[in-house]
SERO-4910 file (N, C-alpha, C, O; in steps of 0.05 Angstrom, whole numbers):
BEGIN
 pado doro    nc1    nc2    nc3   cac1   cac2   cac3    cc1    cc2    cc3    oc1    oc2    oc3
  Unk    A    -81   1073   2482    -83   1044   2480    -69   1032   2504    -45   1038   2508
  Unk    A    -80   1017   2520    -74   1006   2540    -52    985   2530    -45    982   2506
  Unk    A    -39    965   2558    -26    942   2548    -36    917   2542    -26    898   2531
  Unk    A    -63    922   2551    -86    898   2559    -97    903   2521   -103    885   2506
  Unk    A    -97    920   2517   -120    929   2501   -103    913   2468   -112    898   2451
  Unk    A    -75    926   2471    -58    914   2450    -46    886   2451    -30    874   2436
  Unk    A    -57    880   2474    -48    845   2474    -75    826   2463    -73    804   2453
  Unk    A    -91    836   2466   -122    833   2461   -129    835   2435   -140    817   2422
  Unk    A   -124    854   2431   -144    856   2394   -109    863   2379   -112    872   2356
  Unk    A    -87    862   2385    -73    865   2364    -61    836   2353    -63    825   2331
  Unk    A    -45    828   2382    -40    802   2380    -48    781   2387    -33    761   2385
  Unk    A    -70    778   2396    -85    762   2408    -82    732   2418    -89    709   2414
  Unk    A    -69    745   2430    -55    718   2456    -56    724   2483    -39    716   2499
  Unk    A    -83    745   2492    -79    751   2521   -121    743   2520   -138    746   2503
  Unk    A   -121    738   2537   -146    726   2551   -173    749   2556   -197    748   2559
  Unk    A   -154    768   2554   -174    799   2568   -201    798   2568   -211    776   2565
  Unk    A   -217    818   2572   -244    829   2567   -251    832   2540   -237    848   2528
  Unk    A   -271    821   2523   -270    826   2501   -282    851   2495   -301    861   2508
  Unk    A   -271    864   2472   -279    898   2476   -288    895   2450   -277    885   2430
  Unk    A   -312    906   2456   -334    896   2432   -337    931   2409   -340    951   2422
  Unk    A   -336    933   2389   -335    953   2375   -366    968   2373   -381    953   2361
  Unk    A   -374    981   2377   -400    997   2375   -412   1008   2350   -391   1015   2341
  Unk    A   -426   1014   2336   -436   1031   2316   -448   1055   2327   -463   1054   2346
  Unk    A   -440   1080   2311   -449   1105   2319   -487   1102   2317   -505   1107   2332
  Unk    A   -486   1088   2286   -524   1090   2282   -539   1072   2311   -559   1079   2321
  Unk    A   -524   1048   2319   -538   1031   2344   -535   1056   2365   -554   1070   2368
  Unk    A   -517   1060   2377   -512   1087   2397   -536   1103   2395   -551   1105   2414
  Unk    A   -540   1115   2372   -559   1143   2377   -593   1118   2367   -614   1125   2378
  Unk    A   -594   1103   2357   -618   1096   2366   -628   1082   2393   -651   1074   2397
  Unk    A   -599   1079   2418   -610   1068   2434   -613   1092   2454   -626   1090   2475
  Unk    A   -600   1116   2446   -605   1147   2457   -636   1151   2456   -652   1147   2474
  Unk    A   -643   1161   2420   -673   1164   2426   -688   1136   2428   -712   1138   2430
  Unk    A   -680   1117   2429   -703   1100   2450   -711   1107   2475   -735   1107   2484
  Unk    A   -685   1114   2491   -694   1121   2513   -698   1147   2523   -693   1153   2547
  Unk    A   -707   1161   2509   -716   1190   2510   -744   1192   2517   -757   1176   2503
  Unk    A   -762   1208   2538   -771   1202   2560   -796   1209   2544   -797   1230   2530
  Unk    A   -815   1192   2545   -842   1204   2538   -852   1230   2525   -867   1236   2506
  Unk    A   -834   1244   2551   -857   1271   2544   -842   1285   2517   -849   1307   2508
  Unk    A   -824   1269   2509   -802   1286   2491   -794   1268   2466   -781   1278   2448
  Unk    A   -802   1244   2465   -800   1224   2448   -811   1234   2417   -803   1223   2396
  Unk    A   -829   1254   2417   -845   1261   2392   -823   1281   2374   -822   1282   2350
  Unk    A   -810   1293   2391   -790   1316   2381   -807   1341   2376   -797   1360   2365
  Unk    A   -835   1342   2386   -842   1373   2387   -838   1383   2410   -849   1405   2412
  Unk    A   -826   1377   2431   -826   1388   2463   -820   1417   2463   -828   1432   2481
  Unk    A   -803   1428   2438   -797   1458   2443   -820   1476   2433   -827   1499   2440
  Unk    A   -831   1454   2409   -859   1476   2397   -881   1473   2422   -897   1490   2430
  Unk    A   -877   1442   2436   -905   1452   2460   -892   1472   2479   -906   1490   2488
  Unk    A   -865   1470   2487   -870   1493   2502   -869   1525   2492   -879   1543   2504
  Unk    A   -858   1526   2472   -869   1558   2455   -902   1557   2456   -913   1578   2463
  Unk    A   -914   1537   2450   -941   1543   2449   -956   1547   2474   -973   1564   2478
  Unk    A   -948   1529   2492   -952   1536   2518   -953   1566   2533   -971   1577   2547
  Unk    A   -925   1575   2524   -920   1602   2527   -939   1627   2513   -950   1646   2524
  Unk    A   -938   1620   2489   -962   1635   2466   -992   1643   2478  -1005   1664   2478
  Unk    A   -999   1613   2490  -1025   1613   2509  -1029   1622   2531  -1053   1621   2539
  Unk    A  -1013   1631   2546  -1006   1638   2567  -1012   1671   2562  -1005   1685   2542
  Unk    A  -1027   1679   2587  -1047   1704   2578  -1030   1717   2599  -1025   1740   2592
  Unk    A  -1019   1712   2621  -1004   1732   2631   -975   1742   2617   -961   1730   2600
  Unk    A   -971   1759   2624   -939   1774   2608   -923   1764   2624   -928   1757   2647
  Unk    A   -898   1763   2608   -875   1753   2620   -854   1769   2615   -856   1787   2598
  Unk    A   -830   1765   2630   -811   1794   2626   -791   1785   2615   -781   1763   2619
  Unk    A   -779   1812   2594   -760   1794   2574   -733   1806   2579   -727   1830   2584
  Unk    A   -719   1784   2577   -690   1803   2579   -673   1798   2563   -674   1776   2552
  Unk    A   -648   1820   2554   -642   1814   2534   -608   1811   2543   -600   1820   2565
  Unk    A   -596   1802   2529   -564   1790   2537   -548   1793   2503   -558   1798   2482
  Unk    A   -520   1787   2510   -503   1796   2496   -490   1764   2501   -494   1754   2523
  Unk    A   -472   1749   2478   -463   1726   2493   -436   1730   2471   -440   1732   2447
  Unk    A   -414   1730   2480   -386   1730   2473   -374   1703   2474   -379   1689   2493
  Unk    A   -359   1695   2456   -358   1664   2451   -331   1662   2435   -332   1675   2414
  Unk    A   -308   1650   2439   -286   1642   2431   -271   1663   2407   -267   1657   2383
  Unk    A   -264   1691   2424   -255   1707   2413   -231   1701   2402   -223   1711   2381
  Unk    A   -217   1682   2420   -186   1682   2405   -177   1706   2400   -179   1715   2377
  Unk    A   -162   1724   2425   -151   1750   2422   -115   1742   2416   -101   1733   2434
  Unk    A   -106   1747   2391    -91   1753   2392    -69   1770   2400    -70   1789   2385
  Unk    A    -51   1772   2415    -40   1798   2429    -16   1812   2400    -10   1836   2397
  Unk    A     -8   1786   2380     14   1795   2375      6   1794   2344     23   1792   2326
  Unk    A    -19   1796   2341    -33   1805   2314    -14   1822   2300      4   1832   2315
  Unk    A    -12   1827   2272     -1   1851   2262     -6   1852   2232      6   1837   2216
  Unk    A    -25   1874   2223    -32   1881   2213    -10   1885   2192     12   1895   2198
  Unk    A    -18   1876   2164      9   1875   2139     18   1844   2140     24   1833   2118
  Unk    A     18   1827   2166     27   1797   2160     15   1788   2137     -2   1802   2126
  Unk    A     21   1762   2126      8   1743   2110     -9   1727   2130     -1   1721   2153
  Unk    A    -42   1720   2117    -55   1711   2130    -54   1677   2124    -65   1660   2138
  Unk    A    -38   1671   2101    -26   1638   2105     -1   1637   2111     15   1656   2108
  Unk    A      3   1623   2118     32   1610   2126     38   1584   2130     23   1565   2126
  Unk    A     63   1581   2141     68   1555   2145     68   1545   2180     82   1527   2190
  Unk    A     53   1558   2190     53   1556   2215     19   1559   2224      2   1572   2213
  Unk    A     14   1538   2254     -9   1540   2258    -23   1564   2263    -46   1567   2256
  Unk    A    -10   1583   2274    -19   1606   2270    -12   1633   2248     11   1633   2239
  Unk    A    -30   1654   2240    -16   1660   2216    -20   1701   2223     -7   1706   2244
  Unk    A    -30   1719   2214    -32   1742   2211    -10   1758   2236    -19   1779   2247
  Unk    A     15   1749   2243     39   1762   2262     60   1757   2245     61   1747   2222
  Unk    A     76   1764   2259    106   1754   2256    116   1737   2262    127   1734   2284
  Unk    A    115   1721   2244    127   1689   2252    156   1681   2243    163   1658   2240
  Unk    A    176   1704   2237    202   1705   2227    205   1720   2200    186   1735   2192
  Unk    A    230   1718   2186    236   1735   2170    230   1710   2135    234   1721   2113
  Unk    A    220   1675   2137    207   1671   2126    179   1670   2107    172   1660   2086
  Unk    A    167   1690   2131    142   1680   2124    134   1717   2126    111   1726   2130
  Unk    A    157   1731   2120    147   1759   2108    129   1758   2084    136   1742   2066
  Unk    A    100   1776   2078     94   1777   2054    106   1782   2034    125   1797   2036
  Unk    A     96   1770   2004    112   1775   1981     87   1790   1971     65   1794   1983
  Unk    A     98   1800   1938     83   1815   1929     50   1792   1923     54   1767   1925
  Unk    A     32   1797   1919      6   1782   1918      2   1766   1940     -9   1743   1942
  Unk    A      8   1775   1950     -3   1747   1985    -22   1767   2001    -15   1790   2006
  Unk    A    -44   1756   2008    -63   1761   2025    -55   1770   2056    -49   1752   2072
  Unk    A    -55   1799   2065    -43   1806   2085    -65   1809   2097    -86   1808   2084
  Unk    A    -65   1814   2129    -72   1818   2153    -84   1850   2143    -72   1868   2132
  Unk    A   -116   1848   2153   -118   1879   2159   -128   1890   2185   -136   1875   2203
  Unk    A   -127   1914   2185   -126   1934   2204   -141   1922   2232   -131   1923   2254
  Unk    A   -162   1911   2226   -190   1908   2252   -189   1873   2249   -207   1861   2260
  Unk    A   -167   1857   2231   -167   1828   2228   -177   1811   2205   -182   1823   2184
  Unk    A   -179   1784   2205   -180   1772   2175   -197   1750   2189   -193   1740   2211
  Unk    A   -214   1744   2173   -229   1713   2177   -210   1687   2175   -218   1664   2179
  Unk    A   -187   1693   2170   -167   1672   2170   -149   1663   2201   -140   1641   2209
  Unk    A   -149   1681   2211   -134   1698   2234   -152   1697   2260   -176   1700   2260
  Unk    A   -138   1693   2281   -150   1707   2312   -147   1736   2304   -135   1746   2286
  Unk    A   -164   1751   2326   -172   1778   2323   -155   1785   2341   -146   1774   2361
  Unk    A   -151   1819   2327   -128   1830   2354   -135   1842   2378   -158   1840   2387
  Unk    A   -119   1853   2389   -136   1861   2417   -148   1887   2413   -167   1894   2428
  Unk    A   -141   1899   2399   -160   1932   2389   -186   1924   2378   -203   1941   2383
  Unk    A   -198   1898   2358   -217   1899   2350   -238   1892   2375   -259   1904   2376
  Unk    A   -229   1866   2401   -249   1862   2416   -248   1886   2436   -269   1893   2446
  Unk    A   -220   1903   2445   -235   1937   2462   -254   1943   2440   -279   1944   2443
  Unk    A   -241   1948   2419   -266   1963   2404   -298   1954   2407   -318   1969   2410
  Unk    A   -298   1935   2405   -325   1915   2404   -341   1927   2434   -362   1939   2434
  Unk    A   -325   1921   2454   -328   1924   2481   -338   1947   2493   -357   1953   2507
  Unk    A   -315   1963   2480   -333   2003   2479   -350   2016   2455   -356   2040   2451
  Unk    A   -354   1996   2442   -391   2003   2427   -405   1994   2443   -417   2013   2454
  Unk    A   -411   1972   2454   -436   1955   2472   -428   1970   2487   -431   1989   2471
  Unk    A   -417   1983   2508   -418   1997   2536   -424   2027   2520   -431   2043   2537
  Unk    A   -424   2037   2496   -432   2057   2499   -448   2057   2481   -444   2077   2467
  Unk    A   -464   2045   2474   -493   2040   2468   -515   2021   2486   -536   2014   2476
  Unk    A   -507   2015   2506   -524   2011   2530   -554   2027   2520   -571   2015   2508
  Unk    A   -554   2043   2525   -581   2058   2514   -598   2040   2504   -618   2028   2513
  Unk    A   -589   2040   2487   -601   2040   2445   -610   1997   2461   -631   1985   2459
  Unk    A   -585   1990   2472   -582   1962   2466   -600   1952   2496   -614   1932   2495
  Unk    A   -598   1963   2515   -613   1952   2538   -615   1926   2545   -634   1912   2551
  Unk    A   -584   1920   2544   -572   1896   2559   -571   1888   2596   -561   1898   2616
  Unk    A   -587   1866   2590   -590   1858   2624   -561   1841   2628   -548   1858   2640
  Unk    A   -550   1828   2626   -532   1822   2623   -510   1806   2600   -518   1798   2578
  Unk    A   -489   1803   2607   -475   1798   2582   -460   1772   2592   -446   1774   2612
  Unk    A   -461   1740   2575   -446   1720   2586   -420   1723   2564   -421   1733   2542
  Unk    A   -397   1711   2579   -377   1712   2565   -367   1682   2572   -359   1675   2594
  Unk    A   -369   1665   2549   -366   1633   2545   -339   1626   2544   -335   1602   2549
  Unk    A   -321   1638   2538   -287   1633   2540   -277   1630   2513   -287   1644   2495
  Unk    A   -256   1611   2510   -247   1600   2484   -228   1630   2481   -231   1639   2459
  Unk    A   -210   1646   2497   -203   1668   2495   -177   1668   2475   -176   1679   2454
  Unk    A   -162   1655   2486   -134   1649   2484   -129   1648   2446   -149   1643   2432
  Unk    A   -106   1653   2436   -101   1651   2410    -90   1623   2412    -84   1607   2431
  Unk    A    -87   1622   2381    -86   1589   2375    -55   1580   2370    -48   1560   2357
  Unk    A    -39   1602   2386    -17   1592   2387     -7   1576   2416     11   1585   2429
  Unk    A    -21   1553   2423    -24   1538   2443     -3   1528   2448     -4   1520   2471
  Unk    A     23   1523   2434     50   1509   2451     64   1536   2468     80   1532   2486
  Unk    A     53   1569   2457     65   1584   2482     46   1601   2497     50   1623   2507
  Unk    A     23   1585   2498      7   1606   2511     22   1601   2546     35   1583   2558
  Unk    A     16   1618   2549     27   1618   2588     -5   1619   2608    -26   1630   2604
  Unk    A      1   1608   2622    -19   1601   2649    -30   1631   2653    -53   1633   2659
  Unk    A    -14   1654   2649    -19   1682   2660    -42   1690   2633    -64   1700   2638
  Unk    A    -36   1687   2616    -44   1691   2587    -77   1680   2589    -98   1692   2588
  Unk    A    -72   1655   2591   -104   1644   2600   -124   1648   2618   -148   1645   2615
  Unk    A   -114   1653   2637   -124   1667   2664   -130   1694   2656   -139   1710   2673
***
């Protein structure tokens, strides 16, 4: 919030720009208004699949692997509680937040609650490299999002 912005619409005793409020539904109908002819109908992906379909010469296919916001844990540990009172949960986060008896712990290869540890993505890493064969990967993109979600200590070295 600017100073202009809170002299303007809070107390309104400053002269400013008037800053006019928008609607999300006006926004996206003035988006597809202006969406270009050839694409205005919303079949543009079935004409070009069909395009393709018709298309009597062969085309060459390749196939890829795409890795996407692993969130590697380094300090995972298997036996934690997978709730807690902290934004991140399946480590050691002190001598509080030890499991009690009936609490949902951390396992071995990770928890859908949890970042994954760093043994499950090697592991992941040396199946696909050693099923190359079988899998006949042209290449493999890796989209980021690496880092665990303990973001007030991640370090510059850590992200890199």
């Amino acid at each position: 919030m600017s100073p202009d912005r809170i002299c303007d619409e809070f107390l309104h005793v400053c002269k400013g720009p008037k800053i006019e409020e928008l609607s999300a539904n006006a926004y996206v109908k003035k988006r597809l208004d202006e969406k270009p002819d050839k694409i205005k109908n919303n079949t543009f992906l079935d004409d070009v699949y069909k395009q393709i379909a018709d298309d009597p010469s062969s085309r060459e296919t390749l196939r890829s692997i795409q890795f996407s916001d692993l969130h590697i844990d380094f300090m995972y540990q298997e036996g934690a509680p997978t709730e807690c009172n902290f934004p991140i949960c399946c480590r050691d986060n002190g001598p509080e937040t030890y499991p009690m008896n009936g609490d949902k712990v951390a396992g071995k290869w990770g928890d859908y609650e949890c970042d994954i540890p760093h043994k499950t993505m090697k592991n992941m890493f040396e199946w696909v490299a050693n099923n190359q064969d079988e899998l006949n990967i042209d290449f493999i993109t890796w989209t980021g999002d690496n880092s665990a979600h303990n973001v007030w200590d991640n370090t510059q070295e850590e992200i890199t």
